[in-house]
Structures are given as C-alpha cells and as structure tokens.
C-alpha positions in Angstrom: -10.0 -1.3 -51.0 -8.6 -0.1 -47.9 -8.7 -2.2 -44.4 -8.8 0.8 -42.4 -11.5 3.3 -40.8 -10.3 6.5 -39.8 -11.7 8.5 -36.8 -11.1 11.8 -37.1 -12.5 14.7 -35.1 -13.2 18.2 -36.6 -9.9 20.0 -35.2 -8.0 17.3 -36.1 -7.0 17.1 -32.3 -8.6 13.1 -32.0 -8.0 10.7 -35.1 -7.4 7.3 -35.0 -7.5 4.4 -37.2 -9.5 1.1 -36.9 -8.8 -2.0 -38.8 -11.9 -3.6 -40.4 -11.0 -6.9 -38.8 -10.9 -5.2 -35.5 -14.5 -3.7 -35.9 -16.0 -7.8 -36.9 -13.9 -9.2 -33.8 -15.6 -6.2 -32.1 -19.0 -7.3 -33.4 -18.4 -11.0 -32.6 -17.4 -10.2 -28.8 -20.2 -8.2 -28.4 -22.8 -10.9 -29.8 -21.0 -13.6 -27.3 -20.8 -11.3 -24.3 -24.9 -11.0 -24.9 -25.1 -14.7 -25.1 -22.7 -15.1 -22.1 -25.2 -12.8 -20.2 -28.4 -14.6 -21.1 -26.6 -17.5 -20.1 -25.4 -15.7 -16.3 -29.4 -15.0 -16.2 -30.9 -18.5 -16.4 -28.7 -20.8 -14.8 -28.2 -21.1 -10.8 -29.9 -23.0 -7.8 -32.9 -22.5 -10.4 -32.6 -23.0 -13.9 -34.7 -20.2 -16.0 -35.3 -20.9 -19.4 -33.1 -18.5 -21.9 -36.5 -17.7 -23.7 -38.1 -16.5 -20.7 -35.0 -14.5 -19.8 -35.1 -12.8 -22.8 -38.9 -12.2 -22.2 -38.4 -10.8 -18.8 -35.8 -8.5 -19.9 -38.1 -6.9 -22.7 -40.6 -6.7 -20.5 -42.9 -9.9 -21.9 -42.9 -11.9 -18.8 -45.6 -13.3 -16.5 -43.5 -11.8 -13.6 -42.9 -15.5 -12.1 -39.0 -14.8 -12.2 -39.1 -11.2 -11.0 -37.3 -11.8 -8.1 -34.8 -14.5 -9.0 -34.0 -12.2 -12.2 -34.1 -8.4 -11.1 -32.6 -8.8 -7.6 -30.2 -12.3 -7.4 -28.9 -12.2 -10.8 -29.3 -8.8 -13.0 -27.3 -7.0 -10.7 -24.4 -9.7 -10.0 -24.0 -10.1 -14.0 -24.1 -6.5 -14.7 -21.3 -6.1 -11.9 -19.4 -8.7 -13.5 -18.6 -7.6 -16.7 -18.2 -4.2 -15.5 -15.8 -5.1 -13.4 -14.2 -7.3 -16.1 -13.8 -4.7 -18.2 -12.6 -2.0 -15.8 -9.6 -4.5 -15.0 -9.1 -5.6 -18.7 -8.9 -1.7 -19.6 -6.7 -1.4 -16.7 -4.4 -3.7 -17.1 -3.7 -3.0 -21.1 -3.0 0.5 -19.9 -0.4 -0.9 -18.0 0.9 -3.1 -20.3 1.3 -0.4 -22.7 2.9 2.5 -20.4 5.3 0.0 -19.1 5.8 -2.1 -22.3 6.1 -4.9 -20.2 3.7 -8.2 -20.8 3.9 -9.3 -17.5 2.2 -6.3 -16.1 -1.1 -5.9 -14.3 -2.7 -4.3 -11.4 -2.4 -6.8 -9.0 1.0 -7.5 -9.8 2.2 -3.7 -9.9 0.7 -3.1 -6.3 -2.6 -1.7 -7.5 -5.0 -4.4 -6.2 -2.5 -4.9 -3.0 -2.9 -1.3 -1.6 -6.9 -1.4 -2.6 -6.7 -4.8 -0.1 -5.1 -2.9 2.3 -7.6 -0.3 2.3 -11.1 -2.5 2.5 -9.1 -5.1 5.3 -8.4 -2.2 7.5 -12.1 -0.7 7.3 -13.2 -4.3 7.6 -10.9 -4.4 11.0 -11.5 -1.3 12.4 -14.3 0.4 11.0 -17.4 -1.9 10.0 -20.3 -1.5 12.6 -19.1 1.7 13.4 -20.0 3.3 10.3 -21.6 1.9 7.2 -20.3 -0.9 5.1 -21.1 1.1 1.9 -18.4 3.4 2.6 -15.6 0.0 1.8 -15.5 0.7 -1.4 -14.3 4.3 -1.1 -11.3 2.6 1.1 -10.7 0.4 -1.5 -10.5 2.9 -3.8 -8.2 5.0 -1.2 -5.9 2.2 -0.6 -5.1 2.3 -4.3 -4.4 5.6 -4.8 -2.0 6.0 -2.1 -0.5 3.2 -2.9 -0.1 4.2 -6.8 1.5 7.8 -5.7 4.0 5.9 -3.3 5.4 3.5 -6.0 4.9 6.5 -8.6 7.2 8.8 -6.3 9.8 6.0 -5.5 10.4 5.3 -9.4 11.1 9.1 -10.1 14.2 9.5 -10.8 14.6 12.2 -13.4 11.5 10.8 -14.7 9.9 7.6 -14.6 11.5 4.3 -16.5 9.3 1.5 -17.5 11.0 -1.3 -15.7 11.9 0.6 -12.4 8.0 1.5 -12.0 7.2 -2.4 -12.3 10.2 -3.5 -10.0 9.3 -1.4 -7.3 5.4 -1.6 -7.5 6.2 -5.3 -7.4 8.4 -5.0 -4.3 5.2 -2.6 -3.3 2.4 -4.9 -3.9 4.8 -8.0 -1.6 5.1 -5.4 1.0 0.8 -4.5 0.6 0.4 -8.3 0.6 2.2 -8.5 4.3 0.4 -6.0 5.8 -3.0 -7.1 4.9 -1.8 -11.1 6.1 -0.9 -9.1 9.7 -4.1 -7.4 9.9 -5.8 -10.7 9.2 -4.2 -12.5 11.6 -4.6 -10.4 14.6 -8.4 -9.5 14.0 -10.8 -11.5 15.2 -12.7 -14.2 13.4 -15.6 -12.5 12.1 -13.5 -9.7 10.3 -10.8 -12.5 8.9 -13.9 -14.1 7.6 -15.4 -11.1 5.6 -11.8 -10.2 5.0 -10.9 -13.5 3.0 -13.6 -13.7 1.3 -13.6 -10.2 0.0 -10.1 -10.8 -0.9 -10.5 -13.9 -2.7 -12.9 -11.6 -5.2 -16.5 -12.8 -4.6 -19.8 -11.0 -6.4 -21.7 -12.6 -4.0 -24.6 -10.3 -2.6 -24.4 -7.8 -5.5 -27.0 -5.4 -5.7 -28.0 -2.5 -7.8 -26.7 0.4 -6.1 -23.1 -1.5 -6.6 -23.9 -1.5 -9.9 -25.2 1.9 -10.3 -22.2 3.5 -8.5 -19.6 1.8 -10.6 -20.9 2.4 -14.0 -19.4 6.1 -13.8 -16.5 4.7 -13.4 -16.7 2.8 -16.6 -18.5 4.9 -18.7 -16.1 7.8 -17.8 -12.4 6.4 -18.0 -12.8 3.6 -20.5 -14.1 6.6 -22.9 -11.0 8.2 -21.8 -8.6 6.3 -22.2 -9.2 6.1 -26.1 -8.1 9.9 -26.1 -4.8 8.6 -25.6 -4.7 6.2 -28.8 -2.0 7.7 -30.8 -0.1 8.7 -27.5 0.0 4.9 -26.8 0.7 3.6 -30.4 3.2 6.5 -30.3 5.0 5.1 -27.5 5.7 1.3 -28.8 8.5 2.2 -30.5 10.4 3.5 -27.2 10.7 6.6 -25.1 13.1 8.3 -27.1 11.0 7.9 -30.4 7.9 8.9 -28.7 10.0 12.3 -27.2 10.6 13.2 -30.4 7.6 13.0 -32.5 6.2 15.8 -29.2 5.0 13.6 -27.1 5.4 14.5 -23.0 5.9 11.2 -21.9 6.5 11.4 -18.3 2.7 13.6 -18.0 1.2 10.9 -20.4 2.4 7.8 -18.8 1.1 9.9 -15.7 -2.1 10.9 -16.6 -2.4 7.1 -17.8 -1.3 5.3 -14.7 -4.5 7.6 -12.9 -6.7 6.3 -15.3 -5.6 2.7 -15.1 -5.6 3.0 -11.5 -9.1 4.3 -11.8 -10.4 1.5 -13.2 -8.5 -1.1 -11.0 -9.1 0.4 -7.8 -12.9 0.9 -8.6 -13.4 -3.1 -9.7 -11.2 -4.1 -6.6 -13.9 -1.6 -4.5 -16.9 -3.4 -5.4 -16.1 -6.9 -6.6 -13.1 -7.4 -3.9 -9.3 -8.9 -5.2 -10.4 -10.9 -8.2 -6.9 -11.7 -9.7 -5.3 -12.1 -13.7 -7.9 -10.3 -15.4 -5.9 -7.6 -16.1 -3.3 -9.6 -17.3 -5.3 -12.4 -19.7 -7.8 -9.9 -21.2 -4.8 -7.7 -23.1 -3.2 -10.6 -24.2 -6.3 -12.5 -25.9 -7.6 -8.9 -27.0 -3.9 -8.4 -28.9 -4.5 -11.8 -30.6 -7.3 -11.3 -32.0 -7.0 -7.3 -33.0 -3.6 -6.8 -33.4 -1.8 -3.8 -31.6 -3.9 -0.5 -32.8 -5.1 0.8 -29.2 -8.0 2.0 -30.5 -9.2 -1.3 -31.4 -7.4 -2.7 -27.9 -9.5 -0.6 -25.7 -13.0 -1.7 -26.9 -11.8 -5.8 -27.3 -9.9 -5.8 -23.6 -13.4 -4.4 -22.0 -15.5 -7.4 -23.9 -12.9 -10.1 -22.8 -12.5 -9.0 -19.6 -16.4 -8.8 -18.7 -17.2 -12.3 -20.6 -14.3 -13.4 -18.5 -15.3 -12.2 -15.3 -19.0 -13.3 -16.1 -18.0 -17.0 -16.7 -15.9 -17.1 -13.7 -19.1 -16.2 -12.0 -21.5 -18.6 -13.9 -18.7 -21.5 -12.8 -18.5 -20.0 -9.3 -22.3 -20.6 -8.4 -23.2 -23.4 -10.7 -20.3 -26.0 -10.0 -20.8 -26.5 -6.3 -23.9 -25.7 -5.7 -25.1 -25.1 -3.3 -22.0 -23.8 -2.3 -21.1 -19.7 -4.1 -17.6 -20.0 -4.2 -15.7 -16.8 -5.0 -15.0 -15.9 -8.8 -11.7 -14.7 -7.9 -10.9 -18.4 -7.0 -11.4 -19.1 -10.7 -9.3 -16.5 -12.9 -6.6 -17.4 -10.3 -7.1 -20.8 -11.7 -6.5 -19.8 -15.4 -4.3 -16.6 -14.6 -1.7 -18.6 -12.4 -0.8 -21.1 -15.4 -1.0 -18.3 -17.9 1.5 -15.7 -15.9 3.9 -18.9 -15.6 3.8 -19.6 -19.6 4.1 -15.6 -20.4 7.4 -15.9 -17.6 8.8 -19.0 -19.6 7.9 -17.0 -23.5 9.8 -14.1 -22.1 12.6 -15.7 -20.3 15.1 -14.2 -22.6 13.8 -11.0 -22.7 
C-alpha cells in the first residue's frame, strides 16, 4: 500500500505528492489550532466558559458575551493565527530559496525595512492623515527594502548565502535607522513606536482582520504552485538548472511572495519576532521535507504559535496586555542560538 497521495492537475502542469503521515499531522494541527482558539476565546480579564464559546460561535447563545466575544477577542484571535501563519509561510519560503536554516524575515531585513516604514509614518505622519494607512507603510518599507538587498546580491545572478549576508548587514543597517528616529521623536510617537515594534495585537479589530485575509488566502495558495520548483531546488542550483528550472526568476518570484506575507503580518500585528524561523523547523519535524505538506503545517504552527503568545501576553499579568512579540522573542532567542551551535560547522 502506497504512503503517498498524488495531486495532479488535468494538464499535468501542477502535481505534487503528499505523504499520508503528512495529511494526519495536518489533521492533528488543525484539531489543536481549533482547540487553541476556543481556548484564546474564553480566557482573559473575564473567564467565558468553553461551552458557551462554542455556543456563541454557532449562534446558540443568550447574547451575555456578545461584546467581550465579537469585538475584544474574535478579532485579536483571528489576527493572530493569520499573522502566524503568514510569517511561518514566509519564513519557510526563505528557508528554502536560501537553503539556509538560519533564515527568516526579520533576520534577512524583511521585518527591519517594514519597522522603518510604520516608525516613520508614526513620526511624521499620524494625525495628519489616518492611522489606517500604517499598514500600507509597513508594507512599503518592506518592499523597498527587499529590492535593495535583492539588487545588491545580483551579481550574475543571485547566490544563496550572499542574499542572506547582505539582507543581514540590511536588516542591522534598518534596525539603526528606526533606533534614530525613535530617539529624536517625541514621547508620544516613541511610545506608539515601541510598542508597535515589540509586536502587540492589542486593539485588533475586524477591519484588521478583514483586510489581511487576502493576503493569506491569496499567497499561501500560491506558494504551493511552487512545490516541485522548491523540492527541485534542495539538491543545489546546478541540479535544479538542469532538470529546466529558471532559478534566478523562481527564487525571485518566491522572495515576492515571502515578502508578501512578512511585510503584511509585520503591517497589522507590528515586529513580532522568530516566527518565521521556529514554525519551518517544527513543521519539518513533524512532516518531513515534501513542500507541499510544509506549506499547510508551517501556517498551522505558526498561527497556534502566535495565538498562545497572545493567550500568555493578556492572561499572565493581568491586568497588564503585554506585547506577544515579547513572548516568541522569548522562545525564538534560545532557539536561533541552539540552531547557531547545531550548525556551527556548517
């Protein structure tokens, strides 16, 4: 009996294969990301009964919670995982096109030049036009900042480990200019600024929500187009060049979408740090190395991630909200130091 489902379109032109393993570590994600979100739903200042949640949500309840529910929670906990998952998507993208464990958005520059973006509106621009525009600077920041460490690794074509040197020397250079901009603003902006920047979901609403589920629903889809491309290109450049792949306008059309991702969950849920980088890693533990099966199982981990960061973040101090990002910085920072110490010979 074979351990493999294949996924094949009618021209042939999409096919991939999933591993039946992968499919019931799918499954069992998916089942604890729903509990994980019930969870998010009843706990807080005020603790709601799970059975009542679930009530609410299919429409069975007396209306007692309608507030705490619909506006202070649904939206934060939807935000969350899709946030989590854009960055987990994101940041096995990167992994893959770089074939480097070590990288992730924030640490290839990605999250820095979406900072530098939403610190300078915050600076310059807030009161003078709307505050809903910040995540469109965000999302500006990260572009630019993707095509100028993109054009300063081209060199006859893009290598691996010179696009991760130079978007780290990128990302250093982003992290300066946002600590200058914080310093000479005043105190209300360096406020909203370090809080944004830490990576709080704090005041998440439903038009947040709303405007970055394209964003998920359209790229994540995406990026499974590039399956074989990316299983393709695990055995090496060279390999991948001559089996027909175009490397340099896949790894291309791969960094935009990764960027996508990144720059729209830094937009709207501010710098929340190592998601990227965990999410791949656990995903790859559990359901091996087919990206197929990667894409789906980074998405899960990285919004059950995100969502008990959050849970943590509102519960454990209360009544203090402390950022989420504060929390995957917690696990992330120990975890990038024991992948630095695996690969110390590599």
């Amino acid at each position: 009996m074979t351990k493999f489902i294949s996924v094949r379109s009618k021209s042939g032109s999409i096919s991939c294969q999933l591993n039946k393993k992968t499919l019931y570590i799918f499954t069992i994600l998916f089942l604890f990301s729903l509990l994980i979100f019930v969870i998010s739903l009843s706990v807080g200042s005020s603790h709601i009964h799970p059975l009542a949640v679930i009530k609410h949500l299919f429409g069975y309840g007396s209306g007692e919670y309608d507030f705490t529910i619909n506006t202070l929670r649904l939206p934060r906990v939807l935000l969350a995982f899709l946030v989590g998952s854009a960055l987990g998507v994101s940041g096995l993208i990167l992994q893959g096109i770089v074939r480097n464990p070590l990288a992730s958005p924030d640490i290839i520059g990605i999250t820095g030049g979406a900072s530098v973006g939403a610190v300078i509106f915050i600076v310059y621009f807030v009161g003078a036009i709307s505050i809903k525009l910040m995540p469109l600077a965000a999302l500006l920041g990260a572009t630019i900042v993707s095509i100028i460490v993109y054009s300063l690794s081209w060199k006859k074509g893009v290598t691996p480990i010179r696009l991760v040197l130079i978007g780290i020397g990128v990302a250093a250079a982003a992290n300066a200019i946002v600590t200058m901009f914080i310093v000479l603003s005043d105190t209300f902006a360096t406020t909203r600024a370090y809080l944004w920047l830490t990576g709080s979901l704090y005041g998440a609403n439903l038009q947040d929500v709303l405007s970055m589920l394209p964003w998920v629903l359209i790229f994540i889809p995406v990026s499974l187009l590039f399956s074989r491309t990316m299983d393709v290109k695990e055995l090496g450049d060279d390999v991948a060049l001559g089996l027909g792949v175009n490397v340099q306008l896949q790894r291309l059309l791969l960094l935009f979408i990764s960027v996508s991702l990144a720059g729209a969950a830094v937009a709207f849920a501010g710098g929340i740090g190592f998601v990227g980088l965990i999410a791949p890693h656990i995903a790859r533990m559990l359901a091996g190395r087919s990206f197929a099966g990667l894409v789906p199982t980074s998405a899960l981990i990285g919004g059950i991630i995100v969502m008990v960061a959050d849970i943590v973040a509102r519960t454990a101090f209360l009544p203090l909200d402390i950022p989420a990002g504060v929390f995957t910085s917690g696990i992330g920072a120990p975890f990038f130091i024991y992948l630095l110490y695996r690969n110390r010979n590599m």
